[in-house]
Structure formats: structure tokens, C-alpha cells
C-alpha positions as CSV (number, residue, x, y, z in Angstrom):
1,X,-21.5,32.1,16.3
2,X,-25.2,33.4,16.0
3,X,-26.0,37.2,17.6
4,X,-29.2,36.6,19.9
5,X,-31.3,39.7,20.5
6,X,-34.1,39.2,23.5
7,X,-37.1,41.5,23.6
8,X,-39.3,41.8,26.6
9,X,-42.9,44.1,25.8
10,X,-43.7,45.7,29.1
11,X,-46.5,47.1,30.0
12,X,-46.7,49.0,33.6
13,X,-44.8,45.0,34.8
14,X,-41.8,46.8,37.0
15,X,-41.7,44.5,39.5
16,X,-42.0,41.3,37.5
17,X,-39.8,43.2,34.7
18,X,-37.0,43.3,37.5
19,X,-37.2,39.3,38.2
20,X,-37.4,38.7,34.3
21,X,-33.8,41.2,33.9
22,X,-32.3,39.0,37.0
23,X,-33.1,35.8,35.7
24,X,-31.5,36.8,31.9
25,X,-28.3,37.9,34.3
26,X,-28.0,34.8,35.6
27,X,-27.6,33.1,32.3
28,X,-24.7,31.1,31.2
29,X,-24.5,32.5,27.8
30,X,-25.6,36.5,27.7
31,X,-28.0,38.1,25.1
32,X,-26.0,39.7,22.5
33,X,-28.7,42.6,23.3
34,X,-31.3,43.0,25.4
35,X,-34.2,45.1,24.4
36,X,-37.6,46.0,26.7
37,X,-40.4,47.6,24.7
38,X,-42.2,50.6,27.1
39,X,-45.5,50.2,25.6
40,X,-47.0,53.1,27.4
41,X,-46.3,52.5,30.9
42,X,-46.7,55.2,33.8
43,X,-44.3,53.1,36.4
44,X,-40.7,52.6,36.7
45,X,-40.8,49.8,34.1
46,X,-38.0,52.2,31.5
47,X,-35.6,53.0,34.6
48,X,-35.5,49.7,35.9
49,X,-34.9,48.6,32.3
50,X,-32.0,50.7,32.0
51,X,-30.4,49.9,34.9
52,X,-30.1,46.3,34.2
53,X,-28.3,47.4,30.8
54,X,-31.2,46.9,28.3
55,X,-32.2,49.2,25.4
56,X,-35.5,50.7,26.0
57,X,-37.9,51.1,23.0
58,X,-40.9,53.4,23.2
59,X,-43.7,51.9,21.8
60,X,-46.8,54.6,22.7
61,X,-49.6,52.1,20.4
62,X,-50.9,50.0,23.5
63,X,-51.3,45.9,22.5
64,X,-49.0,43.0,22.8
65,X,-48.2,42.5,18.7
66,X,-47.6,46.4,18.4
67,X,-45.0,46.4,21.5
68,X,-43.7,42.9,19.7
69,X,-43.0,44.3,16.4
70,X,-40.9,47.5,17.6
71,X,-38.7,45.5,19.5
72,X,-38.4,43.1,16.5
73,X,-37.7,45.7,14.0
74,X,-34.9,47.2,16.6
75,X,-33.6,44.4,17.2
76,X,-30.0,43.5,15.3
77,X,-29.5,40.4,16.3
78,X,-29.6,37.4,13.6
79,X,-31.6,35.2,16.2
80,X,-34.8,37.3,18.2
81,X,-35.5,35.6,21.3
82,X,-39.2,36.7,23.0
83,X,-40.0,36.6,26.5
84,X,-43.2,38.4,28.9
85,X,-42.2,40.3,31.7
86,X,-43.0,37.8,33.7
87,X,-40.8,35.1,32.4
88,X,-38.4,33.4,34.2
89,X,-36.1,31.8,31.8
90,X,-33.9,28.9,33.4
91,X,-30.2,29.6,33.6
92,X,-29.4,27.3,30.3
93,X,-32.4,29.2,28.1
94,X,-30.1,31.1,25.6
95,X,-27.8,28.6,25.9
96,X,-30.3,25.9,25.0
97,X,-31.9,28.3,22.0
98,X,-28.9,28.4,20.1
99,X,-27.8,25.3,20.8
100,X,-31.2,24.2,18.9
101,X,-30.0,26.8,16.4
102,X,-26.5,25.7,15.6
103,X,-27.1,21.9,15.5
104,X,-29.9,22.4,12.7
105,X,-29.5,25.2,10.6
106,X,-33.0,24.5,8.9
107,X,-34.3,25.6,12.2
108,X,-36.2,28.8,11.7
109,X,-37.9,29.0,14.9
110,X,-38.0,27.5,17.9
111,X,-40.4,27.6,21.5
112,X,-41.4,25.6,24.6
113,X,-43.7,25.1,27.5
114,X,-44.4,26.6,30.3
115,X,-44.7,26.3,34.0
116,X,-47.2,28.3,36.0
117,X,-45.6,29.9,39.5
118,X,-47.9,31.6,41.9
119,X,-51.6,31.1,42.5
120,X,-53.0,28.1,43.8
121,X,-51.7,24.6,42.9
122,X,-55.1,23.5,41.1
123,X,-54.9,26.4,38.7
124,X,-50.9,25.7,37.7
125,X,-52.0,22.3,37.3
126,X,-55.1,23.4,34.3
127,X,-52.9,26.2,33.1
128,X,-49.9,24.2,32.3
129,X,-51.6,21.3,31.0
130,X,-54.8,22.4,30.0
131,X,-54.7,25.8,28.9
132,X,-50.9,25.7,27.2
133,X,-51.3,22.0,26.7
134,X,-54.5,22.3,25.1
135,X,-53.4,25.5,23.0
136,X,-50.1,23.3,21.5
137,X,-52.6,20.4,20.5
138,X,-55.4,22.7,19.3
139,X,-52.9,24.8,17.0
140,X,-51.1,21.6,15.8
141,X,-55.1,20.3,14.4
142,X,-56.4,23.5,13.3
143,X,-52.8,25.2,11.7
144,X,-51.1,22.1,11.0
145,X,-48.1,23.4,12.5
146,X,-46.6,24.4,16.1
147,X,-47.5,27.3,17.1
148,X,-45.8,29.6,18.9
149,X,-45.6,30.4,22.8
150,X,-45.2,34.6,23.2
151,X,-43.5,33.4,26.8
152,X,-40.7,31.4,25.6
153,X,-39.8,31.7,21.6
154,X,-37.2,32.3,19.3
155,X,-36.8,32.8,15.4
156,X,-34.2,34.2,12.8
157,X,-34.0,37.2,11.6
158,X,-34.9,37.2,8.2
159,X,-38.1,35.2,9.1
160,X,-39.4,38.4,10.8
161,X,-38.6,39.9,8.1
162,X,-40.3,38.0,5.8
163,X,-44.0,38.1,8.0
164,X,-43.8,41.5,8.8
165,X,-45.8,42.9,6.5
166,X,-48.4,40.3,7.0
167,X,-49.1,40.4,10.3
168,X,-52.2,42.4,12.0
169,X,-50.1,45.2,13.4
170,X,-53.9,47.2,13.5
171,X,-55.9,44.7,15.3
172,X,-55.2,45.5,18.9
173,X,-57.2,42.4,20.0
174,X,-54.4,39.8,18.2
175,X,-51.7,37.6,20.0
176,X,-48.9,38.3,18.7
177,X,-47.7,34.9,19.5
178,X,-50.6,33.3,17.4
179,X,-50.6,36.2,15.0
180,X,-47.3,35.6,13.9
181,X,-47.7,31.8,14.2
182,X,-50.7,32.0,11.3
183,X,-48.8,33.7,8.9
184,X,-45.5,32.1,8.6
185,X,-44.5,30.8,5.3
186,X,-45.7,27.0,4.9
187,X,-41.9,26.3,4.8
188,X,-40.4,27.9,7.9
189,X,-39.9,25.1,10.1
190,X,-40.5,25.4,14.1
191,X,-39.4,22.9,16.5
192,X,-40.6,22.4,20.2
193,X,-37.9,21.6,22.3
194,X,-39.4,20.2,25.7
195,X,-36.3,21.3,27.8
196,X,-37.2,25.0,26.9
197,X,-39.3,25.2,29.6
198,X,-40.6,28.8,31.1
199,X,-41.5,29.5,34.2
200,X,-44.5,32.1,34.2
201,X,-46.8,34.0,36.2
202,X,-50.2,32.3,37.0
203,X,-51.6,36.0,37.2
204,X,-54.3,35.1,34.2
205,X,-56.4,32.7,36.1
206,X,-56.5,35.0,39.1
207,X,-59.9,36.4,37.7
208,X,-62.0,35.1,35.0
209,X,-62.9,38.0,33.2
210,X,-58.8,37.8,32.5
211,X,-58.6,34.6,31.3
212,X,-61.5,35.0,29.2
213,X,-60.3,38.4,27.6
214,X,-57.7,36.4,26.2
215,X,-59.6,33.5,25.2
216,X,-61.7,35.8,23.2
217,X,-58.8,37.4,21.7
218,X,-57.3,34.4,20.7
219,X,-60.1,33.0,18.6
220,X,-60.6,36.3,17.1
221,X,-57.1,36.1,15.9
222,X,-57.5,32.8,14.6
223,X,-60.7,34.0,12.8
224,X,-58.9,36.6,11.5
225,X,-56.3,34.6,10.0
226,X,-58.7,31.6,9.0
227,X,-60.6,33.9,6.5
228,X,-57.4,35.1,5.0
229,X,-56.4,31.4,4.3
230,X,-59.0,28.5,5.2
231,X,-58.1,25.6,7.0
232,X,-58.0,23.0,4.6
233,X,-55.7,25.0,2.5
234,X,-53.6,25.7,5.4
235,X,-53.3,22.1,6.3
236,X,-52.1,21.1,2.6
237,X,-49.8,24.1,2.8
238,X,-48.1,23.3,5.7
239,X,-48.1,19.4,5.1
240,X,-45.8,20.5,1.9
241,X,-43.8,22.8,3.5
242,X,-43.2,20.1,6.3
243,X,-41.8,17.6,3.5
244,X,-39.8,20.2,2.2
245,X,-38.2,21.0,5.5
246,X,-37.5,16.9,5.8
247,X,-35.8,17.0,2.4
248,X,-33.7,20.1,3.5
249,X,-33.1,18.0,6.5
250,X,-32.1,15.0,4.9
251,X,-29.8,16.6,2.7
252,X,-27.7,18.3,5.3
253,X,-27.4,15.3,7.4
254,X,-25.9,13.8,4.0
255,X,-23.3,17.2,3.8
256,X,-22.3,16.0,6.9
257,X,-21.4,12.5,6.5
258,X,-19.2,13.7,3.5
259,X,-17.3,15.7,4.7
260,X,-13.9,14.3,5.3
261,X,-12.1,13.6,8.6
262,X,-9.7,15.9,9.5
263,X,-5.9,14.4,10.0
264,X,-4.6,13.9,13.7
């Protein structure tokens, strides 16, 4: 059995913060730990944290991928499961994770959608199919690979470990989502699993200066990252690695068929 850290970056989110800790206390299969980054807050976001029996970890730095990467690094889990404050995992959600985990060990990483809650009906309706949708399908052309969703993901251990030092940890204007998307090894493998499916707040259409601060910051991550490694190379680089992950496959499917029945 797999240890499963989650980490929740807050930033001055109390109130959602408390629905996010209720929601993972309602799960049928607990976090191993339970961490909740305080990226600078000035509300009760660290108190109500600690009453719901999570580690809080100060991170003073404000930006998303700066309050991400201290709860990775503190993490000790050997899965790292990442959700927003305002996530609303299902009850089955860690269940579900390592249940993707266990029945594939080539599985490196793993997200879903999202569902939009809140707001008005028209803008759930664009946000989950347009503005997630569209971000799935755009990543999948542009990286050649899944990207993932900073709402609902999950990924081993050692492959933090392994794009730590590439990420933009200085760049307070990167996703760390997309960030850490871009610089995974051609051969780490990420699966979307449609039943991982997060419920999340539809706060970022309530103004449009909101949803076009992150717009903006998301193709200035992705410039970032294409000038480190241009987009045709990426595109052979991943197309490799995704053959090598098949072979991998492949060849544990076989293991499996080999081994012997045990006796009744």
C-alpha cells in the first residue's frame, strides 16, 4: 500500500479552505497526511487548518508554484495529491487516485476535470467545457502530452523530485499546474481518468479582469517554457517517451499473465 500526501496552497481562502478540509473528511480512504501551505495569509486560513488535523506550512513567497513546491518538498508521502482551496473532492477521490496508481504501476501521474459550482449556469457551462475543455485539447496539440489540472492532480514522489529543479520557482506569474506540466521528462506518463472529477469554485469568471490575469499568466508560462524547448522538439520528445511508456506497459501486462496461479 502507497502513502498519499494531499497539499492544499491557501491563500487568505478560510471559508472555502473549511469546505475543502470537510470534503477530504468525508473520504472513504483518508490522506496518509494532509498538508495546507499558508502562503501569506492575514485570515484564519492556519487555525482552521489545524483544527481539521492538517500540517500547516508557511510559505511567506506569495504565487501559486512557490506555495506548491513547499508543500511538495514537505510532503513524505510516496504519492502527492494537489488540490485548490476551493476543491471539493467527491467522497471516492483518494480512493479513485490510488486505485489508478496500484492497477498500473507505470502510472506517474494522474488528473481530471472539473465541474464549476456557483455563479451563473451559463458561465459553468463555458468554464467546464470551454475554458478546462479547451485547456486539455490545447495542451494535448501544443505539449503533446496531458497536462495537468492544479484543482484535481496527483503524481509520485520521485517525479517531483526529478522536476524540481527545473521548474520556474522565480517567476511569480507561472501556473504551477502548467509549469510543472512543461517540464516533466518526455517519459513520465500521465493518465486522465474521467471519473476524477472536481468540483470547483466558478469565482474566476465572476470578473474579467480575473479570468484574464490568468489567461495572461498562462501563455506567459507556456512562452517561458517554449523557448527553453520548442515545440516541434517537444512533440518528438514526448511522442518517444509515449512509446516507451506502451512498451513498459506491454511488458507488465505480460509479468502478469506469467505469473502462476496460486493452489486452492
Amino acid at each position: 500500500m502507497s502513502t498519499l500526501s494531499v497539499v492544499i496552497p491557501s491563500y487568505n481562502d478560510a471559508a472555502m479552505l473549511r469546505e475543502c478540509l470537510r470534503a477530504l473528511a468525508a473520504q472513504t480512504r483518508q490522506p496518509d497526511e494532509l498538508i495546507v501551505v499558508d502562503n501569506g495569509c492575514t485570515d484564519d486560513t492556519a487555525q482552521i487548518a489545524r483544527a481539521a488535523g492538517a500540517r500547516v506550512v508557511v510559505e511567506p513567497v506569495r504565487g501559486v508554484l512557490r506555495a506548491t513546491a513547499a508543500g511538495f518538498d514537505a510532503a513524505t508521502g510516496e504519492i502527492i495529491g494537489r488540490l485548490d482551496a476551493d476543491s471539493r473532492p467527491n467522497p471516492d477521490w483518494i480512493a479513485r487516485v490510488m486505485a489508478d496508481f496500484r492497477t498500473d504501476p507505470t502510472l506517474d501521474a494522474v488528473t481530471g476535470g472539473g465541474v464549476f459550482y456557483g455563479g451563473r449556469a451559463f458561465w459553468r457551462f463555458v468554464g467546464r467545457w470551454g475554458y478546462l475543455g479547451g485547456y486539455v485539447v490545447s495542451m494535448r496539440v501544443v505539449l503533446g502530452r496531458t497536462p495537468l489540472f492544479g484543482s484535481n492532480f496527483a503524481l509520485r514522489r520521485e517525479v517531483w523530485d526529478d522536476v524540481r529543479g527545473r521548474i520556474h520557482l522565480d517567476d511569480p506569474r507561472t501556473h504551477d499546474d502548467l509549469d510543472i506540466t512543461c517540464v516533466l521528462d518526455p517519459d513520465t506518463s500521465v493518465d486522465y481518468d474521467p471519473g476524477l472529477l472536481m468540483p470547483v469554485s466558478a469565482r474566476p469568471f465572476d470578473r474579467f479582469a480575473e479570468f484574464q490575469r490568468r489567461a495572461s499568466w498562462a501563455f506567459h508560462g507556456l512562452g517561458v517554457n517554449l523557448r527553453e524547448v520548442p515545440w516541434l522538439t517537444r512533440l518528438r520528445l514526448t511522442a518517444a517517451g509515449r512509446r516507451r511508456r506502451r512498451a513498459r506497459r506491454a511488458a507488465y501486462e505480460v509479468s502478469l499473465r506469467s505469473v502462476p496461479a496460486s493452489p486452492e
